[in-house]
N, C-alpha and C positions, 0 to 999 in steps of 0.2 A: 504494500500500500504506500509505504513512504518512497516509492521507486518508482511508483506510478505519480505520485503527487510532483515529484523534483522532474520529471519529464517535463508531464505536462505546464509545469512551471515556467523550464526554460525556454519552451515554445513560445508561449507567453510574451516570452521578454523578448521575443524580435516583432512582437507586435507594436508600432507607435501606439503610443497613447489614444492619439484624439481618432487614429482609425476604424473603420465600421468592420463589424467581423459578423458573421453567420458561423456557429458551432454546432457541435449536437449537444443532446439536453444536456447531460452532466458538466459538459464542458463551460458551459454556459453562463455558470455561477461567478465561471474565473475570471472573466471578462466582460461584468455586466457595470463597470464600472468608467465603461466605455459610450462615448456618446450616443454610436446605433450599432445595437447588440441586434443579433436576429437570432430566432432555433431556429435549425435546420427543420423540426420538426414541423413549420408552419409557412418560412420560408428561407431562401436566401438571399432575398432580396438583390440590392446588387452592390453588396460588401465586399468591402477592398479586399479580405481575408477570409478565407473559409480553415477553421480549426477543427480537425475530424476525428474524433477516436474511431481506429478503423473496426472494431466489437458491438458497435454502436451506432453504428451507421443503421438507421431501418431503413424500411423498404422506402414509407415517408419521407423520410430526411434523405435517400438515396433520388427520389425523384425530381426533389426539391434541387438539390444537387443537378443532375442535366438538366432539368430545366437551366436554369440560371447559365450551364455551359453552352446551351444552344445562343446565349444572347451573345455571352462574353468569355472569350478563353481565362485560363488562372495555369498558373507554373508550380510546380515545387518548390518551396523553399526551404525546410527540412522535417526529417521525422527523428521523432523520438520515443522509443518505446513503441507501444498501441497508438500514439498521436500522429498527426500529419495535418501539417500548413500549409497550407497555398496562397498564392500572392494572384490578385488580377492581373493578369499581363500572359504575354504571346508564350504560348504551351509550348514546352521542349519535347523530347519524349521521354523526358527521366517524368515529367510529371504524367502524362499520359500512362506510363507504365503504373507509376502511381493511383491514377483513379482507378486502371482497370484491376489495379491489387484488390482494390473494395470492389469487384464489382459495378463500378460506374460505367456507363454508356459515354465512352467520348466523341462528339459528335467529328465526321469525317473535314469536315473545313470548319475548323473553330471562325465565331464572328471575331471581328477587329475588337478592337479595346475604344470606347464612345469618349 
């Protein structure tokens, strides 16, 4: 538990402050100290950051997820543990390998970044 808690910690800490993030629910807590927090569970609106415990991901929070990637692509920026950060910006395929690790639908021509 305290192994799981310093992960998702230091994930955390590469997030800016005043940036909007979409996580799933547990993660949610960590970061709701942030201007526009979203659950994955309801949406991900269209947050600089998606923070994902990949155990956790449901089916919900997994749809809400493509969705939001049919608009706008998001990258890898690191995992830790069961967590994984993405960043809005132009998909590599480390991150692509990444969503398809959870089961994500990555769509075949990500949209531009608005």
């Amino acid at each position: 538990e305290q192994k799981h808690y310093a992960d998702l910690k230091a994930l955390v800490a590469k997030i800016p402050p005043r940036a909007s993030v979409a996580a799933t629910e547990q993660e949610v807590p960590h970061v709701s100290n942030r201007p526009n927090v979203f659950t994955l569970k309801i949406t991900a609106g269209r947050a600089e950051y998606l923070l994902i415990h990949r155990h956790r991901l449901t089916a919900e929070a997994r749809q809400h997820v493509e969705d939001v990637l049919k608009i706008q692509p998001y990258d890898l920026v690191a995992t830790q543990g069961e967590h994984v950060l993405f960043r809005r910006g132009k998909m590599s395929d480390e991150g692509k390998r990444a969503f398809r690790g959870m089961h994500v639908t990555v769509p075949p021509t990500p949209a531009k970044t608005p």
